[in-house]
C-alpha positions in Angstrom: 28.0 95.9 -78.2 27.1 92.7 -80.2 29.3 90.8 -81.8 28.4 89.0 -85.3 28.4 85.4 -84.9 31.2 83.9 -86.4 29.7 80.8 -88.0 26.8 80.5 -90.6 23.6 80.0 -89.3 22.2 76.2 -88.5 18.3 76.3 -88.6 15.6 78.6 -89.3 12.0 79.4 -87.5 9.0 81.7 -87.7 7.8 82.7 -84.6 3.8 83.4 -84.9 1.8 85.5 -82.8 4.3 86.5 -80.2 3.5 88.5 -77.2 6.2 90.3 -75.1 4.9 91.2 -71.8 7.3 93.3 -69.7 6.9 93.9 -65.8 9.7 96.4 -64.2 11.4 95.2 -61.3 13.4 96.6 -58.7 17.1 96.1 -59.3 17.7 94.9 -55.9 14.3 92.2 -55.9 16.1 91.0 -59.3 19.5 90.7 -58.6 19.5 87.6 -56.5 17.7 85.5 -59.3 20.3 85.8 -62.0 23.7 84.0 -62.2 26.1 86.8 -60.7 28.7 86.3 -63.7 26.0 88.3 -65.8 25.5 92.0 -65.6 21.6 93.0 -64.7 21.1 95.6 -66.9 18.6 98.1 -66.0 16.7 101.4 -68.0 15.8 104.3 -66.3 17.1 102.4 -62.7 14.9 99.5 -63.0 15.7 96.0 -64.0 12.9 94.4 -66.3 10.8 91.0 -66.4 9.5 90.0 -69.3 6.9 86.5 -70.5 6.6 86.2 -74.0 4.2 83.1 -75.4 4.4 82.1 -79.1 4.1 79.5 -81.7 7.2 78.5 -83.5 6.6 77.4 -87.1 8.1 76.1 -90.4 11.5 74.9 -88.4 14.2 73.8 -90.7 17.3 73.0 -90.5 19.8 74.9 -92.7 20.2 72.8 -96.2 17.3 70.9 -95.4 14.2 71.0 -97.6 11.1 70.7 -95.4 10.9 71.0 -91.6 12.3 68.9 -89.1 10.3 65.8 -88.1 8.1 66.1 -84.9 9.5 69.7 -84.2 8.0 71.5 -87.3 5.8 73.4 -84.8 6.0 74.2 -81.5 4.4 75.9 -78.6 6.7 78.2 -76.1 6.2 80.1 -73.2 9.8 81.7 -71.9 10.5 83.9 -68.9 13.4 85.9 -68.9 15.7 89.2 -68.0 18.2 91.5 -69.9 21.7 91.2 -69.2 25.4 91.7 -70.2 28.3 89.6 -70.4 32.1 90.8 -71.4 30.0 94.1 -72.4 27.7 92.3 -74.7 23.7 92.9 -74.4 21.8 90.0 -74.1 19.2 87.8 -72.4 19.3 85.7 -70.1 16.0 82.8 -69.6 14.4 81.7 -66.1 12.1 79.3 -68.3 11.0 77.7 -71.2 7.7 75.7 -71.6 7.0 74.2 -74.9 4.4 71.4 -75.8 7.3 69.2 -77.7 8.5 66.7 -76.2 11.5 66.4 -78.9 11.9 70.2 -78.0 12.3 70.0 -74.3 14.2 66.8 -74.1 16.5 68.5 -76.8 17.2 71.7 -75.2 17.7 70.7 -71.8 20.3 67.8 -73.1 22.3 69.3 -75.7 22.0 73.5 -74.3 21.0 72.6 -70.6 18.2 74.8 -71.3 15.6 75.1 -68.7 12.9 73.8 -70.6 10.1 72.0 -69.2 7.0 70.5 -70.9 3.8 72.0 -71.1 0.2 71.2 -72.0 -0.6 74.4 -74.2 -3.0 75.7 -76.9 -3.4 78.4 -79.1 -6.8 79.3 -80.8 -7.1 82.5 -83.5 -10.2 84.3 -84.0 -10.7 88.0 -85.5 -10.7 89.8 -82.4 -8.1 87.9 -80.5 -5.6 85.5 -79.6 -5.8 83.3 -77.0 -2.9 81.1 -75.5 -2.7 78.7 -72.5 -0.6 76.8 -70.8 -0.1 74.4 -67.9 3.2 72.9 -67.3 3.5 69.2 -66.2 7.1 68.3 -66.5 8.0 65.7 -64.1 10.0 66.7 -60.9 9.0 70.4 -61.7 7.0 72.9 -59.9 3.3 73.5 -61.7 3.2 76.6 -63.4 -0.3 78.1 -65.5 -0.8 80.7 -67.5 -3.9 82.0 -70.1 -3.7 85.2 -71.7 -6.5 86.7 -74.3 -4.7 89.4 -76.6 -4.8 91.5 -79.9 -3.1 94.7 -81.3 -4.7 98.1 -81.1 -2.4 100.0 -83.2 -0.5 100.0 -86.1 2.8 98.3 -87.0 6.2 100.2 -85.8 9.9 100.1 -85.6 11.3 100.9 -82.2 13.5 103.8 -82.0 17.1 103.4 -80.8 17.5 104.2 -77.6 14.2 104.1 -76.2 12.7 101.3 -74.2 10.5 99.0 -76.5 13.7 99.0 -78.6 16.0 98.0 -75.5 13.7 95.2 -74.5 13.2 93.8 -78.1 16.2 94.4 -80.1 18.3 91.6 -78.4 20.1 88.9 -80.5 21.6 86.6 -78.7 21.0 84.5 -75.0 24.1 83.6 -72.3 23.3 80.1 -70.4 25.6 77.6 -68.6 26.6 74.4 -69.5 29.2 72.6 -67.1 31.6 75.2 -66.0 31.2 76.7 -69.6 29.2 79.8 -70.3 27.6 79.6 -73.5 26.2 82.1 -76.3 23.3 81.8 -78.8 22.9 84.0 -81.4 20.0 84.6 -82.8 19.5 86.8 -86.2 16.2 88.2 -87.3 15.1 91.5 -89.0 13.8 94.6 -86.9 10.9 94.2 -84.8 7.9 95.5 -86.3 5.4 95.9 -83.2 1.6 96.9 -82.2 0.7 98.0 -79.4 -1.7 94.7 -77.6 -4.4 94.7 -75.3 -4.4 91.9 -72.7 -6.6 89.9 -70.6 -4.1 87.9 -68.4 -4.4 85.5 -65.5 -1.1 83.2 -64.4 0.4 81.4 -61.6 3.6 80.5 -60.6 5.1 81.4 -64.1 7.5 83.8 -62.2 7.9 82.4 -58.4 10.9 83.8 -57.6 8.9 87.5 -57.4 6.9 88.9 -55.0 3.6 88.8 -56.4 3.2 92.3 -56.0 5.4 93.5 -58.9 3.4 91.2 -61.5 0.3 92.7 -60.5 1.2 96.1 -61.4 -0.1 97.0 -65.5 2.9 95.8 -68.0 4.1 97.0 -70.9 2.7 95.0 -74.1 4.0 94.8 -77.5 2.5 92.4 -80.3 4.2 90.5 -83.7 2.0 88.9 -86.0 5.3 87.2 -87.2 8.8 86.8 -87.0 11.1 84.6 -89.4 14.4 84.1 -86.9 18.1 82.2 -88.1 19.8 80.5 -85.1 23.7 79.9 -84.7 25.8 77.4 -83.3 26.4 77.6 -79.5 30.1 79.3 -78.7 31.9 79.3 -75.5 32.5 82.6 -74.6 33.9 81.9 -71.2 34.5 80.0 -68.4 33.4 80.1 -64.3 36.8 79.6 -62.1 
């Protein structure tokens, strides 16, 4: 079940070059790590890890012109799991790095988003893709992580009910703020993904695991591009 958001949307973005790389993890290794008001979901019997690096472009907010000054573009590196709240599929985020300073100190003031600040590059080429980043947010653990990717197959639409489409076709996020638990919706257009091949290296990205399940061969989809409408923030409940 997801529930149309009940207000119109408040700001636009294209997300370019996004990778989605998925690890399974045991349900029981997972469990611990995510706010026990949230239902771990799990496919097939095992819960499911996912990093996903991009560039977000061209952000606007709703009635406004031309993008919004010093966040026009932004690079992000989130961390997160699949979940349910009050039946509703969603996901919940472990991390954010971005390299925007008005993004992070944003987020984490107005959301309590975990974001954290990040040195980070992108560089194009014809044959690949090639992000980095190194977190150096103040007070926060260091965290690195450099991946070389590029599709090697053509463009599809997941089908329902199968796993690419469980892990992608998720439009909205549960977080805390306070006592309150808070949803963001997110709206966008199916998913039109490639297959990617990766050459990955990180650290400390995902500390909470055992290294052990990260080592193992994920599961990697590509997007060239992704034009996304966000919605106001709703309080959908409450922790007693």
């Amino acid at each position: 079940m997801n529930l149309r958001p009940r207000w119109p949307w408040v700001a636009e973005q294209r997300w370019d070059d996004v990778l989605f790389i998925h690890w399974p993890i045991p349900y029981e290794i997972l469990r611990p790590h995510v706010p026990e008001q949230f239902e771990l979901e799990t496919y097939n019997g095992n819960a499911w890890i996912s990093v996903v690096p991009f560039q977000g472009n061209k952000n606007r907010f709703r009635g406004m012109p031309g993008p919004i000054p010093f966040v026009s573009s932004f690079l992000e590196l989130n961390v997160r799991t699949y979940i349910k709240y009050n039946g509703e599929q969603g996901v919940y985020f472990f991390s954010f790095d971005a390299d925007s300073n008005a993004a992070v100190a944003g987020a984490r003031a107005v959301f309590s988003l975990p974001y954290m600040k990040a040195n980070m590059s992108i560089k194009r080429s014809k044959h690949a893709v090639l992000f980095q980043s190194k977190r150096i947010h103040e007070g926060e653990a260091p965290a690195q992580f450099y991946a070389s990717y590029r599709p090697i197959s053509q463009k599809s639409t997941a089908k329902e009910g199968s796993l690419t489409h469980w892990l992608s076709e998720r439009y909205c996020l549960f977080t805390f703020k306070g006592n309150k638990v808070l949803k963001g919706s997110i709206i966008h257009s199916p998913w039109e993904l490639q297959e990617a091949e990766l050459d990955l290296d990180m650290s400390d990205v995902v500390p909470f695991l055992p290294e052990e399940y990260l080592t193992n061969k994920p599961l990697v989809h590509y997007s060239k591009s992704k034009k996304v409408h966000f919605f106001p923030f709703e309080t959908v409940g409450e922790i007693k």
